[in-house]
C-alpha positions as CSV (number, residue, x, y, z in Angstrom):
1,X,0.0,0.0,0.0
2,X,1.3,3.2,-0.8
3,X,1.1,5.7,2.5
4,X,-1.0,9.0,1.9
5,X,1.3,12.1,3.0
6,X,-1.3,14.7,4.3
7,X,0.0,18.9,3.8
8,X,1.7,18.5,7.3
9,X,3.8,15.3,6.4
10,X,5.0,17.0,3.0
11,X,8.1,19.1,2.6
12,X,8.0,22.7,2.9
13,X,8.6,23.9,-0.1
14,X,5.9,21.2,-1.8
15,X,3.4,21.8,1.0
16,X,3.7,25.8,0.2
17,X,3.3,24.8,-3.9
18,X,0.4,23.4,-3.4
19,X,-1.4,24.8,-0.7
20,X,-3.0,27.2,-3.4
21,X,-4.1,24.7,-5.4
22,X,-5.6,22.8,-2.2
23,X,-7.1,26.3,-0.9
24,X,-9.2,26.5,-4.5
25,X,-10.3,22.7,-4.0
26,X,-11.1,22.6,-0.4
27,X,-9.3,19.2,-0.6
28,X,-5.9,17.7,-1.1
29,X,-6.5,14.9,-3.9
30,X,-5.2,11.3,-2.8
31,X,-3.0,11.3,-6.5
32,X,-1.0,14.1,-4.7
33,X,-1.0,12.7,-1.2
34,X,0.6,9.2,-3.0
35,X,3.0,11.1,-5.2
36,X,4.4,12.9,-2.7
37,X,6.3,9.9,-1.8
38,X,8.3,11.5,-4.2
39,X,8.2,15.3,-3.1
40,X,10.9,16.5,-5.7
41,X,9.4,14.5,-8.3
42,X,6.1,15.6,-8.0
43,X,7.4,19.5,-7.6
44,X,8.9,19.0,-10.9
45,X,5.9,17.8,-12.2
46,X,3.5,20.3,-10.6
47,X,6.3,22.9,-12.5
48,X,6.1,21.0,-15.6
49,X,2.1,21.7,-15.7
50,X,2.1,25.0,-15.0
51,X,4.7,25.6,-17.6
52,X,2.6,23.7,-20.3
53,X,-0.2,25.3,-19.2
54,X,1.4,28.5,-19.7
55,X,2.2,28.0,-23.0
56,X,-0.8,27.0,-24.4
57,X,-4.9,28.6,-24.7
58,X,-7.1,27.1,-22.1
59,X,-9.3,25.5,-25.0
60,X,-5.9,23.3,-26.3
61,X,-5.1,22.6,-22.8
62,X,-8.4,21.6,-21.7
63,X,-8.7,19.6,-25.0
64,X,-5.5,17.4,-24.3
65,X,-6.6,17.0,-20.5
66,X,-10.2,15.7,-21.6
67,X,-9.2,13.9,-24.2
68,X,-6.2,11.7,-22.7
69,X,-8.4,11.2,-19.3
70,X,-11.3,10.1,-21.0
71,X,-9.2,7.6,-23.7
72,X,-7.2,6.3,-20.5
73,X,-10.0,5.5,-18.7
74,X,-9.1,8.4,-15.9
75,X,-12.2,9.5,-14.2
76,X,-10.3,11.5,-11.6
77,X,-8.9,13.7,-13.7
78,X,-11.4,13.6,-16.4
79,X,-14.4,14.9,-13.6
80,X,-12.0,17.8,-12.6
81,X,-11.1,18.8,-16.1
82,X,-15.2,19.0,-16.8
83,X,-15.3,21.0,-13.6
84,X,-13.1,23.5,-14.7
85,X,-14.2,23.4,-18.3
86,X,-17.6,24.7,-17.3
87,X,-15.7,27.3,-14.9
88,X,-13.8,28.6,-17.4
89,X,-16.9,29.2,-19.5
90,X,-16.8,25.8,-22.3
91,X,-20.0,24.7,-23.3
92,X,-21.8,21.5,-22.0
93,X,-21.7,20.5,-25.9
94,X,-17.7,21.5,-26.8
95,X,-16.8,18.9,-23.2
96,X,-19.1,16.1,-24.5
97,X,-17.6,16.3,-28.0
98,X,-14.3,16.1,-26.7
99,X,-15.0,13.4,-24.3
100,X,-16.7,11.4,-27.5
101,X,-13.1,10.9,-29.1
102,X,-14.5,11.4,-32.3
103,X,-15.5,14.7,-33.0
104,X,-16.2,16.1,-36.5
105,X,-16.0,19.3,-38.2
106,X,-19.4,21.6,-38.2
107,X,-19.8,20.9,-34.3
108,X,-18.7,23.0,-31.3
109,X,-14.6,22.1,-31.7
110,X,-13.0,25.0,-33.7
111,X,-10.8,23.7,-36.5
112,X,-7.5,24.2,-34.5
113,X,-8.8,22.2,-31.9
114,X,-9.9,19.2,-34.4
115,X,-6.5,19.4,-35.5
116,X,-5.3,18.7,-31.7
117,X,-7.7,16.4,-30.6
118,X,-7.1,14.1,-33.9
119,X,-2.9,13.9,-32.8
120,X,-3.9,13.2,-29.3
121,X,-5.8,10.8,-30.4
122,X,-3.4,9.3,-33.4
123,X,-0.4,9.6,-30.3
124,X,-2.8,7.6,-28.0
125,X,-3.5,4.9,-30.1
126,X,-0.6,4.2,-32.0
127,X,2.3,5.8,-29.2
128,X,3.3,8.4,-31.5
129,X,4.1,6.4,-34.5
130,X,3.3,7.4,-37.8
131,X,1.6,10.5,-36.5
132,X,3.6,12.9,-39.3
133,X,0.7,14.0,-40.9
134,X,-1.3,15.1,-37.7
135,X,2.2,16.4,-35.9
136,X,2.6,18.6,-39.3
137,X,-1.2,20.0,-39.1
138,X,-1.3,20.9,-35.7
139,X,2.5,23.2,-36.2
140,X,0.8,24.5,-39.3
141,X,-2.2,25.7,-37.3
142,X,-0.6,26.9,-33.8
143,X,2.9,27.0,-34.2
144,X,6.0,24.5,-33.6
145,X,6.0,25.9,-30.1
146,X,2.4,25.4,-28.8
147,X,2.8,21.6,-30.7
148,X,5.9,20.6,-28.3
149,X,3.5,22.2,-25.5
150,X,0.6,19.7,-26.9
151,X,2.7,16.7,-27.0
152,X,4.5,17.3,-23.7
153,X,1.2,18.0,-22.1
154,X,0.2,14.6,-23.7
155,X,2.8,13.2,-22.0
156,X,1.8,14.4,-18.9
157,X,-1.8,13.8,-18.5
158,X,-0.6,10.3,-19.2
159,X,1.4,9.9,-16.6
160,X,-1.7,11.1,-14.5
161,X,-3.8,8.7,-16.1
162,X,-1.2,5.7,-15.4
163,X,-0.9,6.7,-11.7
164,X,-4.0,7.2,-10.8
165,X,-5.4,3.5,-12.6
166,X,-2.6,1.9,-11.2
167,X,-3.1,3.0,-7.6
168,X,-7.5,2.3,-8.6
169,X,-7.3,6.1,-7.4
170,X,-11.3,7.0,-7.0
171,X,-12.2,10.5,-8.2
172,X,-12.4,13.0,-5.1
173,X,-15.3,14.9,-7.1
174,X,-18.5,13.6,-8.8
175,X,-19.0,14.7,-13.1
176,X,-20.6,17.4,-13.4
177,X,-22.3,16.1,-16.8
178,X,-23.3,13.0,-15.2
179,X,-25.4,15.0,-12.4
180,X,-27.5,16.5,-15.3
């Protein structure tokens, strides 16, 4: 069993990092009470995704958060990402076509985020390989920059997914779109 560290138990310097982000919450998820087995590990990490998120729009990061969660079977992260989806002002019809993994053009996905959400999908299912075409579509439409950010963000919202099934992590909060 791996031991929970509660906000007292953590390192200074990791309890102050995310003491924010528990404050917003009102809770301190079990995915960061188990990782901070590894306090320097999961600052880096907690670094790493405010970094990403820094360099991309909310829409592409909320995109590559709903999409990898929902392909890798991640429920805690998926109901969060819906949370804050609605929060941040998404529709109720953009999340559920993102969470389909198979949007189409003429719905609520923007053509840059089609682009995206087609190379998450192509790096999901086939670990990267053979995704030229969609790699080379996405720079064309944001930038070689905001791609890296994509695919690192892949990355981590994968390493997420493959802690949190691993451990059989249960979500801390319900779905929003399953409440309706």
């Amino acid at each position: 069993m791996i031991p929970r560290i509660t906000m007292s138990g953590m390192p200074a310097a990791l309890a102050g990092m995310l003491r924010p982000k528990v404050e917003r919450l009102g809770y301190l998820g079990e995915f960061f009470q188990c990782a901070a087995n590894q306090p320097d590990a999961l600052r880096s990490f907690m670094q790493f995704t405010d970094d990403l998120k820094a360099a991309l729009p909310d829409n592409l990061t909320e995109l590559v958060a709903l999409t990898v969660s929902a392909y890798m079977s991640n429920t805690y992260e998926r109901h969060q990402h819906e949370r804050l989806c609605l929060k941040l002002g998404f529709s109720k019809d953009w999340i559920h076509q993102v969470l389909s993994l198979s949007a189409e053009p003429g719905g609520a996905l923007k053509a840059e985020e089609l682009l995206v959400h087609q190379l998450v999908l192509t790096v999901l299912e086939t670990n990267g390989q053979g995704a030229g075409r969609e790699i080379e579509a996405v720079v064309e439409a944001v930038g070689p920059k905001q791609a890296i950010a994509v695919l690192l963000l892949i990355g981590r919202y994968m390493t997420h997914a493959v802690l949190v099934n691993t451990l059989s992590l249960a979500p801390p909060v319900s779905s929003p779109l399953e409440l309706e």
